[in-house]
PDB file of N, CA, C and O in Angstrom:
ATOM      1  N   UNK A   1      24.324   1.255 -18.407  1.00  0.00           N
ATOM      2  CA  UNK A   1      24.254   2.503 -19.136  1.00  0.00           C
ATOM      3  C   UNK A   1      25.607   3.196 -19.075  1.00  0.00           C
ATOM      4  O   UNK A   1      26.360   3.138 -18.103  1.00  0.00           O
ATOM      5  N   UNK A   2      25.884   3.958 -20.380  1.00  0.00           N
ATOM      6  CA  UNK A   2      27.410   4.473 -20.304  1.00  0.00           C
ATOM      7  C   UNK A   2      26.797   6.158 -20.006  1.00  0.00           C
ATOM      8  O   UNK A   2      25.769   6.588 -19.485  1.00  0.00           O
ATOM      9  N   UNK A   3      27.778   6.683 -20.511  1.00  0.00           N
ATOM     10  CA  UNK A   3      27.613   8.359 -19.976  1.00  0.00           C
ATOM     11  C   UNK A   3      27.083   8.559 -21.265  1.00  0.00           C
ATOM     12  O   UNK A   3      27.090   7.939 -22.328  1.00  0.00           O
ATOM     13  N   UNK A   4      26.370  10.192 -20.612  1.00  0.00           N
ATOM     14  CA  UNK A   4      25.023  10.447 -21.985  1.00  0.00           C
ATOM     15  C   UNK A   4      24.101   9.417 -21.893  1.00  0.00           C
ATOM     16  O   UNK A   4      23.738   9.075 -23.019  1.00  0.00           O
ATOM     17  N   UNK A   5      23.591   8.804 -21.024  1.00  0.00           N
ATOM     18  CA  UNK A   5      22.500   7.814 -21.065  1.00  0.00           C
ATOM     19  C   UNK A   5      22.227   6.836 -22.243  1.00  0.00           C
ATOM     20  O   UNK A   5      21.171   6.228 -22.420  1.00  0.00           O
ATOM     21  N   UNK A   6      23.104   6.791 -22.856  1.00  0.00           N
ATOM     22  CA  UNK A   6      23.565   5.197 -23.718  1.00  0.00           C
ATOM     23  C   UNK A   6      23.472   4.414 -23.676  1.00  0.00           C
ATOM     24  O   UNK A   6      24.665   4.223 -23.440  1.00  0.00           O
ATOM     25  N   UNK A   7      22.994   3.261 -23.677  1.00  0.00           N
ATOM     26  CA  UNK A   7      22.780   1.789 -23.499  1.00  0.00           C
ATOM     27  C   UNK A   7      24.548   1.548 -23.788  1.00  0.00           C
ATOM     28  O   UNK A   7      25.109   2.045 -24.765  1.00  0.00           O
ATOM     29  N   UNK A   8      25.245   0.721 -22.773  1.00  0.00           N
ATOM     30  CA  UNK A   8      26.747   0.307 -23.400  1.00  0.00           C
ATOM     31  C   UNK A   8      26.114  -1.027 -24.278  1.00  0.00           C
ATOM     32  O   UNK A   8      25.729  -1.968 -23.584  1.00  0.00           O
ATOM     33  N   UNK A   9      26.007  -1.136 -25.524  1.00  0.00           N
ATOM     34  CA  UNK A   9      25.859  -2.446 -26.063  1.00  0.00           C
ATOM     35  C   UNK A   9      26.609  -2.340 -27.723  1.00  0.00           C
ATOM     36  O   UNK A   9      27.197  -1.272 -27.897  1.00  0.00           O
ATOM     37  N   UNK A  10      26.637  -3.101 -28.659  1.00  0.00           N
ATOM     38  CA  UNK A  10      27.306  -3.563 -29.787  1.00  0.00           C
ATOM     39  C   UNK A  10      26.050  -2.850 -30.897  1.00  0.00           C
ATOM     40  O   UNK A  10      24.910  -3.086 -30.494  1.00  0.00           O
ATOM     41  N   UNK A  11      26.087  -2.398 -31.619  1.00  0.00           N
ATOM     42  CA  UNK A  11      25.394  -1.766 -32.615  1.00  0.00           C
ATOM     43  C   UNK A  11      24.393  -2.827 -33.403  1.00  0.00           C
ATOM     44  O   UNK A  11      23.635  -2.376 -34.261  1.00  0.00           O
ATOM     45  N   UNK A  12      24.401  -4.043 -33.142  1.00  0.00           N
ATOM     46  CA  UNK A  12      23.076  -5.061 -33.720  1.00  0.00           C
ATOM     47  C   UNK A  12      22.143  -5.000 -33.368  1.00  0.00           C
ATOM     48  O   UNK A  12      21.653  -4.208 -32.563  1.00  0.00           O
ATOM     49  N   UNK A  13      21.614  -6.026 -34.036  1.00  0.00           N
ATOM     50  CA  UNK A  13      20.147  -6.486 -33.350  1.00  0.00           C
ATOM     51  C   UNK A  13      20.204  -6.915 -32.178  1.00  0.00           C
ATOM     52  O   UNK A  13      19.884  -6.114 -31.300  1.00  0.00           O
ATOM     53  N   UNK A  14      20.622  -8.302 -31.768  1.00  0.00           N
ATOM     54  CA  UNK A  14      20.841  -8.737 -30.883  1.00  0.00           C
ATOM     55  C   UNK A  14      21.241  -8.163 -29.660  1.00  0.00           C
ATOM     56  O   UNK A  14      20.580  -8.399 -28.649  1.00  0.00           O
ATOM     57  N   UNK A  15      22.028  -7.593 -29.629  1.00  0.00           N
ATOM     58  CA  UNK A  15      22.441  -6.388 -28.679  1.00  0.00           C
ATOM     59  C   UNK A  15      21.533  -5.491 -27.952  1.00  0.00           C
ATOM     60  O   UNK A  15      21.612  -5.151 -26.771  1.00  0.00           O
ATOM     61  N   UNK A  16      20.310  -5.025 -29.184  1.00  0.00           N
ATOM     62  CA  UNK A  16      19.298  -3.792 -28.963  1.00  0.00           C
ATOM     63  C   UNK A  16      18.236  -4.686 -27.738  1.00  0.00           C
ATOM     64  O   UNK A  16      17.681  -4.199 -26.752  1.00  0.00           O
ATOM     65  N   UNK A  17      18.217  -5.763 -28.102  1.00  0.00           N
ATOM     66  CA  UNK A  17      17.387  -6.569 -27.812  1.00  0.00           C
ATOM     67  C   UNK A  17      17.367  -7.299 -26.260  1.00  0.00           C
ATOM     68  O   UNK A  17      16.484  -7.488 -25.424  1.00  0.00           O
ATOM     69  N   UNK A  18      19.029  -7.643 -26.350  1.00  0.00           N
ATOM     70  CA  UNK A  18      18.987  -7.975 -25.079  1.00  0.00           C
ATOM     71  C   UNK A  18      19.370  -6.703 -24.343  1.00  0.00           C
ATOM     72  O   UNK A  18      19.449  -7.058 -23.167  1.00  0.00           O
ATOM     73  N   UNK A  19      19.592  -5.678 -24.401  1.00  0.00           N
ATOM     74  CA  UNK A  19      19.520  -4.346 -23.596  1.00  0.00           C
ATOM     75  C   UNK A  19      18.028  -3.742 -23.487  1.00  0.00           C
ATOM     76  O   UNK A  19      17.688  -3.182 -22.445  1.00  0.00           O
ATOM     77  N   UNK A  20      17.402  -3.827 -24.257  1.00  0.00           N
ATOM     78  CA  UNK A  20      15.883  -3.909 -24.109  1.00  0.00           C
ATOM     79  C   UNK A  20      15.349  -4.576 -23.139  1.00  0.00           C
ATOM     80  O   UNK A  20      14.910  -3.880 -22.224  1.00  0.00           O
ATOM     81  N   UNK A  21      15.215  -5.977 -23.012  1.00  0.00           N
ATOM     82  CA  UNK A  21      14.928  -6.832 -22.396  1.00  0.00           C
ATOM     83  C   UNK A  21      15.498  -6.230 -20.685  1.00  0.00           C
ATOM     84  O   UNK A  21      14.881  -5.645 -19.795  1.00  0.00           O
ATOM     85  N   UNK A  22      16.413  -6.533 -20.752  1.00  0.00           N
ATOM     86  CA  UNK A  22      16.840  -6.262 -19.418  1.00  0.00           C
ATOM     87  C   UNK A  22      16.639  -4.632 -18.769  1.00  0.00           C
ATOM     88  O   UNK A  22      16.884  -4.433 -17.579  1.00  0.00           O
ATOM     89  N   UNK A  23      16.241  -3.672 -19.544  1.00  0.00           N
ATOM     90  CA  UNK A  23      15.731  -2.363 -19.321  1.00  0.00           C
ATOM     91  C   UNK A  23      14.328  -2.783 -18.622  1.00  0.00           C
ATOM     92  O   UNK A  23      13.973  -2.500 -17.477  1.00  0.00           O
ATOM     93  N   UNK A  24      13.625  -3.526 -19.594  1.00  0.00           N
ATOM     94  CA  UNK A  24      12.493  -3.951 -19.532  1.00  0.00           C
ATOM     95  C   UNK A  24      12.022  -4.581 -17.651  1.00  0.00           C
ATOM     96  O   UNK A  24      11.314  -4.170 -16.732  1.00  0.00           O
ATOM     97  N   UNK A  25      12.987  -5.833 -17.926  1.00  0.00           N
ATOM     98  CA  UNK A  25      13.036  -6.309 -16.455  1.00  0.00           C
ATOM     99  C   UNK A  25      13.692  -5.659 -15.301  1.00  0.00           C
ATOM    100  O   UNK A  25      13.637  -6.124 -14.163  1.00  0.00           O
ATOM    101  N   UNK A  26      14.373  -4.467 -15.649  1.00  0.00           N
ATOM    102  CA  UNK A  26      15.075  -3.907 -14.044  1.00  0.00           C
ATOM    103  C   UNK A  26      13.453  -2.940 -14.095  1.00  0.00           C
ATOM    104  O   UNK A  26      12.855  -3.113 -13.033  1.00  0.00           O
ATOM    105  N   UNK A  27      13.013  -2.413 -14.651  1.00  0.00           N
ATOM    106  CA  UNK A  27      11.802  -1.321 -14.628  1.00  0.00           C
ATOM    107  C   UNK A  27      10.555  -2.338 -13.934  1.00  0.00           C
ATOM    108  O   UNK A  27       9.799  -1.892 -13.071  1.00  0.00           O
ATOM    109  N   UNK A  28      10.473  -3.645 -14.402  1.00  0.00           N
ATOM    110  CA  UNK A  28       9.170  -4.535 -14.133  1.00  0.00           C
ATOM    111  C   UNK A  28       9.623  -5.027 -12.553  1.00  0.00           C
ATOM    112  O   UNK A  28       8.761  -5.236 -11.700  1.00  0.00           O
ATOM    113  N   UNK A  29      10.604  -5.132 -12.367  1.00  0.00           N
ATOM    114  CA  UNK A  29      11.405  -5.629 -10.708  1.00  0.00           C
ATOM    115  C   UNK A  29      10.879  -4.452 -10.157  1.00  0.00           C
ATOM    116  O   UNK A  29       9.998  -4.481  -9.298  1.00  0.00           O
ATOM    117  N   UNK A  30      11.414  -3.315 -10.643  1.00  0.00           N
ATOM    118  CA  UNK A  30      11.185  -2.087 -10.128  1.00  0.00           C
ATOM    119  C   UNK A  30       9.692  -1.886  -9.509  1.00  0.00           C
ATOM    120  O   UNK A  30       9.506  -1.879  -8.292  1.00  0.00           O
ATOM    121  N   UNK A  31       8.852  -1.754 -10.272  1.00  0.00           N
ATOM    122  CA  UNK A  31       7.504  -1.652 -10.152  1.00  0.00           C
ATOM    123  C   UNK A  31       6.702  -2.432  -9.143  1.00  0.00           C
ATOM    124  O   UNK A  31       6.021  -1.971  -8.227  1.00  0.00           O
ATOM    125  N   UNK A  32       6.935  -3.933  -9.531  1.00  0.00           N
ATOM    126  CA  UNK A  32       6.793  -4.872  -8.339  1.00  0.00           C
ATOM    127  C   UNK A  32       7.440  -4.892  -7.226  1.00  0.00           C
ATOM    128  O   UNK A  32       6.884  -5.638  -6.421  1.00  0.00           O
ATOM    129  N   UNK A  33       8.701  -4.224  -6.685  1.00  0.00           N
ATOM    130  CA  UNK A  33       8.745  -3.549  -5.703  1.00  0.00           C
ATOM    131  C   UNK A  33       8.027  -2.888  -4.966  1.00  0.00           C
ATOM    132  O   UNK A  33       7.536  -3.191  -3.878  1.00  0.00           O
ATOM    133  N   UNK A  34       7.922  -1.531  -5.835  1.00  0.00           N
ATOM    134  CA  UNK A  34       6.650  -0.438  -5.020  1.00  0.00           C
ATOM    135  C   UNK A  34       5.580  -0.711  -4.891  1.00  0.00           C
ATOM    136  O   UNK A  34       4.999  -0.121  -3.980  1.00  0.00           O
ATOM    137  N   UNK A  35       4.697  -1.824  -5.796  1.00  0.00           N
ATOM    138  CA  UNK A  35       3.672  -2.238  -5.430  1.00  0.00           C
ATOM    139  C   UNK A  35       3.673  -2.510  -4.596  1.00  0.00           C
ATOM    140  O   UNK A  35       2.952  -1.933  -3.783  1.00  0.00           O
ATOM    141  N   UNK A  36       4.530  -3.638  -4.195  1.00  0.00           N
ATOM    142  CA  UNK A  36       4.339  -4.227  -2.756  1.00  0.00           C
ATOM    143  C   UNK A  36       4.405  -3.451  -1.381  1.00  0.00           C
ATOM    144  O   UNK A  36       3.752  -3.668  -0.360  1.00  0.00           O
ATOM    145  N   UNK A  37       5.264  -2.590  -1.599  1.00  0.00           N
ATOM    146  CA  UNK A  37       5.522  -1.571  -0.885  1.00  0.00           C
ATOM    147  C   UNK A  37       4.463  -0.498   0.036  1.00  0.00           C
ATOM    148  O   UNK A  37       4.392  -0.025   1.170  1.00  0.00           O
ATOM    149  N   UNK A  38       3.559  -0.464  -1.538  1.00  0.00           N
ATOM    150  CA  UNK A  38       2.645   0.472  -1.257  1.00  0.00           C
ATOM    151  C   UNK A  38       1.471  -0.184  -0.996  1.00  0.00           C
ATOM    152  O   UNK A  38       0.479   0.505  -0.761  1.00  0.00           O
ATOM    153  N   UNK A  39       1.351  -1.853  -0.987  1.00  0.00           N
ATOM    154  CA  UNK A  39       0.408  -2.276  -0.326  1.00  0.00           C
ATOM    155  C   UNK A  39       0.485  -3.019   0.785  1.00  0.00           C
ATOM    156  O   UNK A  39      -0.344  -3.873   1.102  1.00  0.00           O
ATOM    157  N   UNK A  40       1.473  -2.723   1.408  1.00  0.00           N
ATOM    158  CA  UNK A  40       2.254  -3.353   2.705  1.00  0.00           C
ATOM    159  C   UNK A  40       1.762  -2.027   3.342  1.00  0.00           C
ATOM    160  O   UNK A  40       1.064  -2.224   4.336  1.00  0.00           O
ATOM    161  N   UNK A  41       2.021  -0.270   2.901  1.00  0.00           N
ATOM    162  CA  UNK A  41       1.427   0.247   3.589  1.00  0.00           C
ATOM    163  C   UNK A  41      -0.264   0.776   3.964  1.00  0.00           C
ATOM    164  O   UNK A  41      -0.837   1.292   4.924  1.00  0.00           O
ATOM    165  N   UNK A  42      -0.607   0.330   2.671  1.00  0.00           N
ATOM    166  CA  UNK A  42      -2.414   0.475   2.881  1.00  0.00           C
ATOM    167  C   UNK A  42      -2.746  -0.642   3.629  1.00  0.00           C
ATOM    168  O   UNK A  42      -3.662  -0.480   4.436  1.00  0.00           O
ATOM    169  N   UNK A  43      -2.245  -1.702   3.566  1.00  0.00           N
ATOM    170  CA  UNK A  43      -2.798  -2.314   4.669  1.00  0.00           C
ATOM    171  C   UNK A  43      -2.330  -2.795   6.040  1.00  0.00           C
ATOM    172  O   UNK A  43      -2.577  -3.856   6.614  1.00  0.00           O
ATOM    173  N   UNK A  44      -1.484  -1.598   6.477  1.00  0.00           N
ATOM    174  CA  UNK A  44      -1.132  -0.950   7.585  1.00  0.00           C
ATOM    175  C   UNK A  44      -1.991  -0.393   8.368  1.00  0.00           C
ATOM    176  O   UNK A  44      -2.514  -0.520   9.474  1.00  0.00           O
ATOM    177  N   UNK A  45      -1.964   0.623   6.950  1.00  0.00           N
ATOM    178  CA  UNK A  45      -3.517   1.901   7.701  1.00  0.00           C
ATOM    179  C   UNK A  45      -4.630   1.349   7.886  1.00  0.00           C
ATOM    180  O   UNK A  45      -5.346   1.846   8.755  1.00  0.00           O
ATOM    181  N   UNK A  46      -5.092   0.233   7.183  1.00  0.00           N
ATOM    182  CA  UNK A  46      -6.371  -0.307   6.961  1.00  0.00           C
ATOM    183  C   UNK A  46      -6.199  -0.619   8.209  1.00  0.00           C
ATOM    184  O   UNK A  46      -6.969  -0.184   9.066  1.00  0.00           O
ATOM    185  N   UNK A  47      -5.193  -1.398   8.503  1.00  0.00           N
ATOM    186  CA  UNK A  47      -5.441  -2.509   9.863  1.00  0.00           C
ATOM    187  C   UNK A  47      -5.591  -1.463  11.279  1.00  0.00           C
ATOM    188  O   UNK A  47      -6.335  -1.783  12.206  1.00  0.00           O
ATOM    189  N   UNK A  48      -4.649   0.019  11.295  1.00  0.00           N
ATOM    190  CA  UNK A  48      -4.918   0.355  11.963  1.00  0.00           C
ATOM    191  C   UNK A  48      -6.137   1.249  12.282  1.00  0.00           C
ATOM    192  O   UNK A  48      -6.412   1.413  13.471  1.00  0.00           O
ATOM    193  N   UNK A  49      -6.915   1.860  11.310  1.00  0.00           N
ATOM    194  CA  UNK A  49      -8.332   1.761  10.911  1.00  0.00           C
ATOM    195  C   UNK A  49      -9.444   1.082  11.792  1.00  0.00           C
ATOM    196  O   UNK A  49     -10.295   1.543  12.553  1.00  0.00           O
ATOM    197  N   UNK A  50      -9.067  -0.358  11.345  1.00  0.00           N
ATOM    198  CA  UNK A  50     -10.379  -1.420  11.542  1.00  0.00           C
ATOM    199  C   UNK A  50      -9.606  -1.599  13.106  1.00  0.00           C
ATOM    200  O   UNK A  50      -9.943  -2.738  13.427  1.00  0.00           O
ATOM    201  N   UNK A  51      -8.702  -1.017  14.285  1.00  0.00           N
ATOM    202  CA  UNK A  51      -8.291  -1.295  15.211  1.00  0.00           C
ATOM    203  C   UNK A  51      -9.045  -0.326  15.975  1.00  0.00           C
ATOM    204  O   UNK A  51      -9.607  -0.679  17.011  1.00  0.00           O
ATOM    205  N   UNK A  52      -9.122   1.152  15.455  1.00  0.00           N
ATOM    206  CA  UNK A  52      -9.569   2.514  15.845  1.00  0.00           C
ATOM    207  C   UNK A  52     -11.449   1.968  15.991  1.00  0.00           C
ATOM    208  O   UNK A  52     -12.129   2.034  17.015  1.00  0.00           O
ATOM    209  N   UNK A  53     -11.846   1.512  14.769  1.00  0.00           N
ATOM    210  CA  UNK A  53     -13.141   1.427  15.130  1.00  0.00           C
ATOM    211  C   UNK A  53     -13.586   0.283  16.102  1.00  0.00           C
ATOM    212  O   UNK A  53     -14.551   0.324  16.865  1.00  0.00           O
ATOM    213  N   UNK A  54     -12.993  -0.406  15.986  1.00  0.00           N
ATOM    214  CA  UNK A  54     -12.882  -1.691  16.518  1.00  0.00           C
ATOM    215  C   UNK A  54     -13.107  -1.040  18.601  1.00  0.00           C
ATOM    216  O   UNK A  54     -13.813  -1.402  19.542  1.00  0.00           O
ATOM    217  N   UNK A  55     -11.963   0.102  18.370  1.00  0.00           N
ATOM    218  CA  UNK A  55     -12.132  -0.246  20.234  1.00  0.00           C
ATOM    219  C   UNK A  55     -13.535   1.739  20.383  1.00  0.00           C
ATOM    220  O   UNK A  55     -13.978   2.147  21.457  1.00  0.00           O
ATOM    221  N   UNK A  56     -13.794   2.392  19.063  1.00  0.00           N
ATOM    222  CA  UNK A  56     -15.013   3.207  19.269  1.00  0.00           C
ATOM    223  C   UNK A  56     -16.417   2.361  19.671  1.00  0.00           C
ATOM    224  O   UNK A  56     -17.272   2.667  20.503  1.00  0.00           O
ATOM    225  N   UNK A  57     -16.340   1.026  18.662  1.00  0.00           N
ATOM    226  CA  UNK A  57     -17.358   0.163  18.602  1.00  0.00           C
ATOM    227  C   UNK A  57     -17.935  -0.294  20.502  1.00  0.00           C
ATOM    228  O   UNK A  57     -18.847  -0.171  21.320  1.00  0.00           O
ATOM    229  N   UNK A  58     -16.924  -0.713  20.330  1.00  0.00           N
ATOM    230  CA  UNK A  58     -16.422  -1.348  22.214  1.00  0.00           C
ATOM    231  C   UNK A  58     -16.680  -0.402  23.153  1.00  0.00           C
ATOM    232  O   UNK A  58     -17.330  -0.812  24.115  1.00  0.00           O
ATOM    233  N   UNK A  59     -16.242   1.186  23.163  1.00  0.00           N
ATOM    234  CA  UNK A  59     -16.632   1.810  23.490  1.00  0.00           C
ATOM    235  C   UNK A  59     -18.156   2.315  23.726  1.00  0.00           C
ATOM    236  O   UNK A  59     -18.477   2.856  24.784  1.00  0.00           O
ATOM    237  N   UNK A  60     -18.918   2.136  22.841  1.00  0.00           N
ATOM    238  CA  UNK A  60     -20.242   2.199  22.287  1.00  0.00           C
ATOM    239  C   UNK A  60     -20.724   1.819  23.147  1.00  0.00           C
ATOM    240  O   UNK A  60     -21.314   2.537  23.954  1.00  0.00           O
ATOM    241  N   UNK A  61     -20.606   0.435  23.245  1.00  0.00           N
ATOM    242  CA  UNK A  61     -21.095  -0.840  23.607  1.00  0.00           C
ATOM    243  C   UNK A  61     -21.116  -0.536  25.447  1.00  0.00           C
ATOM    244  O   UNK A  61     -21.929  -0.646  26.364  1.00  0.00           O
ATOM    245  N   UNK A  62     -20.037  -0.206  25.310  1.00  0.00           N
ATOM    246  CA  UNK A  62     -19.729  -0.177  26.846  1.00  0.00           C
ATOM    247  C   UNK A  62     -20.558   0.878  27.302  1.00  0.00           C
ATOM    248  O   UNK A  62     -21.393   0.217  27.919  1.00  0.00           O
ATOM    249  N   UNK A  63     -20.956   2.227  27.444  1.00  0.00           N
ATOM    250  CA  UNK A  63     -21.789   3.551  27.383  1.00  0.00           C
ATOM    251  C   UNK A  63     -23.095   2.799  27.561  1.00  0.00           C
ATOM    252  O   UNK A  63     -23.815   2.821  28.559  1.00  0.00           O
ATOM    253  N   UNK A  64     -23.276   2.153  26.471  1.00  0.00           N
ATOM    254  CA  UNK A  64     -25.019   1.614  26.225  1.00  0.00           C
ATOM    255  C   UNK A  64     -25.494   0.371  27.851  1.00  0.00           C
ATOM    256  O   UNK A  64     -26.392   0.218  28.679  1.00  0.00           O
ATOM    257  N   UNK A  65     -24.282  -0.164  27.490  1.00  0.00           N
ATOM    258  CA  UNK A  65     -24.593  -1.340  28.887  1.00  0.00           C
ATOM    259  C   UNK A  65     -24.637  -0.588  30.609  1.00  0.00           C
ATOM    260  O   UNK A  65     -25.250  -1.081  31.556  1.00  0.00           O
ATOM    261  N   UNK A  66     -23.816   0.697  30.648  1.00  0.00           N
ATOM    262  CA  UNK A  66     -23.715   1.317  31.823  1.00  0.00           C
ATOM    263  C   UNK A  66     -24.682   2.110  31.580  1.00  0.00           C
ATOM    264  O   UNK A  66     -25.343   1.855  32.587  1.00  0.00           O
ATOM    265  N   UNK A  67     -25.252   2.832  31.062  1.00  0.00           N
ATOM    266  CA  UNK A  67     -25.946   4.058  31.008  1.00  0.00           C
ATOM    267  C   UNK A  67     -27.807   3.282  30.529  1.00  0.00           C
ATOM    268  O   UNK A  67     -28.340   2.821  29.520  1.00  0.00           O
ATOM    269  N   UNK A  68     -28.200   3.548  31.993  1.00  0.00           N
ATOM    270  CA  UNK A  68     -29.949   3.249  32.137  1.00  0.00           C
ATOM    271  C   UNK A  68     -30.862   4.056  30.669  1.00  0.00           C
ATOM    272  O   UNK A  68     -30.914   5.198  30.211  1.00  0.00           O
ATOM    273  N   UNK A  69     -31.337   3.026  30.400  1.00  0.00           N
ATOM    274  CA  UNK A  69     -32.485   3.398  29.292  1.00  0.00           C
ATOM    275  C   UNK A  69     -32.839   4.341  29.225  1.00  0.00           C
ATOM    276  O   UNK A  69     -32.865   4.980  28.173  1.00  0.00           O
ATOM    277  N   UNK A  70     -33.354   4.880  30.667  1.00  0.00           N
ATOM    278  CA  UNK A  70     -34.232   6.578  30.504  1.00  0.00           C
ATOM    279  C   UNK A  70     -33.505   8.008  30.100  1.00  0.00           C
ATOM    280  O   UNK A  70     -33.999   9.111  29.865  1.00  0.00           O
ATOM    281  N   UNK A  71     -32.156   7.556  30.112  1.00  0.00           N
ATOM    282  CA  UNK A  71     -31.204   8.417  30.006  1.00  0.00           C
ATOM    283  C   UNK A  71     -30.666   8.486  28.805  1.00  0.00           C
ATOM    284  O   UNK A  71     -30.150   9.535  28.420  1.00  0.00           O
ATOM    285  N   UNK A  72     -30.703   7.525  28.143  1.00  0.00           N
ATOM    286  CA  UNK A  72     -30.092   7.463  26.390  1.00  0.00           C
ATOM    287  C   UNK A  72     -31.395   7.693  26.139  1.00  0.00           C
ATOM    288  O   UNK A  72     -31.195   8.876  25.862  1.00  0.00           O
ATOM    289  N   UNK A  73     -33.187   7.517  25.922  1.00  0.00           N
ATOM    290  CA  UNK A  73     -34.112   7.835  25.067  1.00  0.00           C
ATOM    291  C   UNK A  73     -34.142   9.442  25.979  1.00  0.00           C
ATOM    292  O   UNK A  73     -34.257  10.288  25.092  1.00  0.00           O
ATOM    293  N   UNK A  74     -34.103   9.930  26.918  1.00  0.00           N
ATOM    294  CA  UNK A  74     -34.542  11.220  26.749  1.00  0.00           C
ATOM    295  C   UNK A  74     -33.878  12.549  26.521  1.00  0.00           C
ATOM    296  O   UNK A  74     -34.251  13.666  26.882  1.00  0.00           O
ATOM    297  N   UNK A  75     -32.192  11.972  25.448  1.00  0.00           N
ATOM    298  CA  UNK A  75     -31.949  12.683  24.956  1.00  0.00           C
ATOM    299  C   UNK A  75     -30.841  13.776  26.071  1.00  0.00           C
ATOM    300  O   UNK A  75     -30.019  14.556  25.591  1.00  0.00           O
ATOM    301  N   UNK A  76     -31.051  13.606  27.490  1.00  0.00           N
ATOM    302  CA  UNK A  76     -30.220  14.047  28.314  1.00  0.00           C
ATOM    303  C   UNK A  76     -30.046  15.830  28.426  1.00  0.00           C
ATOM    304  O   UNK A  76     -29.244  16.324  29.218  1.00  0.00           O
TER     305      UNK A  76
END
């Protein structure tokens, strides 16, 4: 691009075309970038997510195995 946001190219067809094109593909690179980007970070969070429940679960688990029957049904 020249100054004034111009395409620098030759006044044809050909010209319009391959400056098109390549507008086209730095914007489509572009995009597929941030996609990836932005799903590199959702499944970040996800993972750290399914890590959080993962050790509440465990936790659970653990409470239920220490703590006598009569004491979890009567509500305490």
């Amino acid at each position: 691009m020249a100054k004034g946001g111009k395409f620098a190219a030759n006044n044809d067809d050909k010209s319009e075309h391959a400056v098109n094109g390549a507008a086209a593909s730095a914007v489509g690179k572009t995009l597929s970038t941030l996609i990836i980007a932005i799903r590199n970070t959702v499944d970040s969070g996800l993972k750290t997510i399914s890590d959080a429940l993962a050790t509440v679960t465990q936790e659970d688990k653990s409470v239920e195995a220490t703590t006598p029957a009569e004491t979890v049904t009567s509500g305490q």
